[in-house]
N, C-alpha and C positions, 0 to 999 in steps of 0.2 A: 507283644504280638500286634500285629495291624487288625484295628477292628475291620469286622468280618464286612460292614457298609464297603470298606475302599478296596477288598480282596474281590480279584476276577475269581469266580469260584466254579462254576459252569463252563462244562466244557464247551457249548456252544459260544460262549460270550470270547473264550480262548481261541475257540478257531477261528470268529469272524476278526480278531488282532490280526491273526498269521495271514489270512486269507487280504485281508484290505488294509492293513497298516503300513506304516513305513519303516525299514531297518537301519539298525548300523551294528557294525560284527567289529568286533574286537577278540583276539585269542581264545579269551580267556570268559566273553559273553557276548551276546547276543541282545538287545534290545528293538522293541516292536514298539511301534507307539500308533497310536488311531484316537483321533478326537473323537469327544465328546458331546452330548448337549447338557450335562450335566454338570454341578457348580464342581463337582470336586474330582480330582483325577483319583485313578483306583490301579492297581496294581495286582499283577499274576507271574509266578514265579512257576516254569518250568526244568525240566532239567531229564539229559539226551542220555539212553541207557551208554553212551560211554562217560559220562562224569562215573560209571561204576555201579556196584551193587546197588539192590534198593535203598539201604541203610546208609550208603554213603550221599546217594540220591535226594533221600529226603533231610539228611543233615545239611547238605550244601541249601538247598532250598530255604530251609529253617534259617539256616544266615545269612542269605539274601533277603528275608522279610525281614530281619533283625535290621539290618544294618537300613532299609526300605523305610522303616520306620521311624528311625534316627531322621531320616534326609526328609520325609514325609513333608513338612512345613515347606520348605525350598523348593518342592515340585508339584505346590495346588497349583490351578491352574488359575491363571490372570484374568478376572473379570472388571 
């Protein structure tokens, strides 16, 4: 699991990504990205009630931080 420091976990910290970020949409996701002043990038995983039940909802979520985590090293940010 991504330790909980690089998880956006506050729904406020969620909406000012949505709100002042920047996008790119692909089928199948959605990515929002909004700098930092912080040494490390952090990561928040939503998911739209059409990916499905809540159950399906939160499984798909759970393997986007899975996989997030994996890639985690490749996307610190360059200082």
């Amino acid at each position: 699991m991504i330790e909980r420091r690089i998880r956006l976990r506050r729904s406020r910290d969620v909406q000012r990504v949505y709100d002042e970020g920047k996008s790119w949409a692909h089928p199948l996701l959605v990515m929002i990205v909004l700098p930092n002043d912080v040494d490390t990038s952090r990561v928040g995983v939503t998911a739209s009630r059409r990916v499905g039940s809540a159950v399906e909802r939160n499984r798909a979520k759970r393997l986007l931080r899975e996989a997030a985590r994996h890639l985690y090293p490749e996307f610190q940010s360059k200082s």
